[in-house]
C-alpha positions in Angstrom: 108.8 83.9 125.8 107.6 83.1 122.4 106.0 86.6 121.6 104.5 85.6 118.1 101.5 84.7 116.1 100.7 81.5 116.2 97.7 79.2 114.6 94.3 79.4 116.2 94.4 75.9 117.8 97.8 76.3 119.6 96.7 77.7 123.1 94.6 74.5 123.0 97.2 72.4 122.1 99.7 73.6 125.3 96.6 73.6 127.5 96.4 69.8 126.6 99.9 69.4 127.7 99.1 70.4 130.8 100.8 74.0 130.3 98.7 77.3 130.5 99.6 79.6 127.0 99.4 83.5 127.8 97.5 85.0 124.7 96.2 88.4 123.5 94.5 89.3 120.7 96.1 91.6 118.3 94.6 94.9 117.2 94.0 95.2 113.6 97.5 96.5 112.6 99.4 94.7 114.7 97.6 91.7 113.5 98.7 92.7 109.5 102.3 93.7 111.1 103.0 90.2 112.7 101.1 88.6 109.4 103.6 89.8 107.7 106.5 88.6 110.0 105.3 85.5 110.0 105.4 85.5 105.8 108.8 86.0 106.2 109.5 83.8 109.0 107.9 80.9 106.6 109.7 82.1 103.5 112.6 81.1 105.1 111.8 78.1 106.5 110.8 77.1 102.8 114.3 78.1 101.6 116.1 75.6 104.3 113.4 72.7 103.5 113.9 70.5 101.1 111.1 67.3 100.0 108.0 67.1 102.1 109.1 69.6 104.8 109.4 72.1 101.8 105.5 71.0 100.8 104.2 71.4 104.6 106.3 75.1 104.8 104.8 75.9 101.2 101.2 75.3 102.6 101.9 77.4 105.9 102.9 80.5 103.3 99.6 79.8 101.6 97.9 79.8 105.4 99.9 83.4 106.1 99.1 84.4 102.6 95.0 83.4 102.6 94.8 85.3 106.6 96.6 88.6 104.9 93.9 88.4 101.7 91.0 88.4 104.5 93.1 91.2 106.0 92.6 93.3 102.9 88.5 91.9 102.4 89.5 89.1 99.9 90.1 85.9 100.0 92.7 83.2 98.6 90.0 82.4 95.7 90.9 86.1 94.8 94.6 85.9 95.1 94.6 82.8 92.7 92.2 84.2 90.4 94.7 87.5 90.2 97.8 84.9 89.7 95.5 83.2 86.6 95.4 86.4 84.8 98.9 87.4 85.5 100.2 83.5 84.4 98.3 84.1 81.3 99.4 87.8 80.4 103.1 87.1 81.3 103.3 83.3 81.6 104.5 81.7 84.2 108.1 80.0 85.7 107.9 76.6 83.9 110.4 77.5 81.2 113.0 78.4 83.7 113.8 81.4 81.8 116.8 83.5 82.6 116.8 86.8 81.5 120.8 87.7 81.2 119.9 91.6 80.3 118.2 93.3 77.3 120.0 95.5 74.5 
């Protein structure tokens, strides 16, 4: 038993195999609930990676991170236009700043 979310194109991708996938489709909340598993479940496979892996697990965050922007009626245009304003009101990591504490 798998019991997670997976891409759109999986079920077809088993059927191909000759299996038969057993789907649902999530309600609205459960959909944003199991989004937001997944997140974490590829924030951690981007900690382990390291080279290309970490690039392909980098772009399946984006994927998880573009489907819970359409969750709340926006898209990944909007999330990087919100990370261009922030980048240029606080900066950004490319210094690799350390803040030890503040007196």
């Amino acid at each position: 038993m798998y019991k997670k979310l997976v891409r759109d194109k999986i079920p077809e991708i088993i059927l191909s195999k000759g299996e038969t996938p057993i789907t649902r489709v999530l309600e609205d909340k459960e959909y944003k609930e199991e989004l937001e598993k997944k997140l974490h479940e590829e924030y951690l496979e981007a900690l382990e990676a390291s080279g290309e892996s970490r690039i392909e697990e980098l772009a399946d965050m984006l994927e998880v991170i573009e489907a819970l922007a359409n969750v709340e009626n926006k898209a990944l245009e909007d999330v990087m236009n919100v990370k261009k304003i922030k980048k240029e009101k606080r900066g950004g990591f490319k210094d690799k700043i350390y803040l030890e504490g503040v007196e």
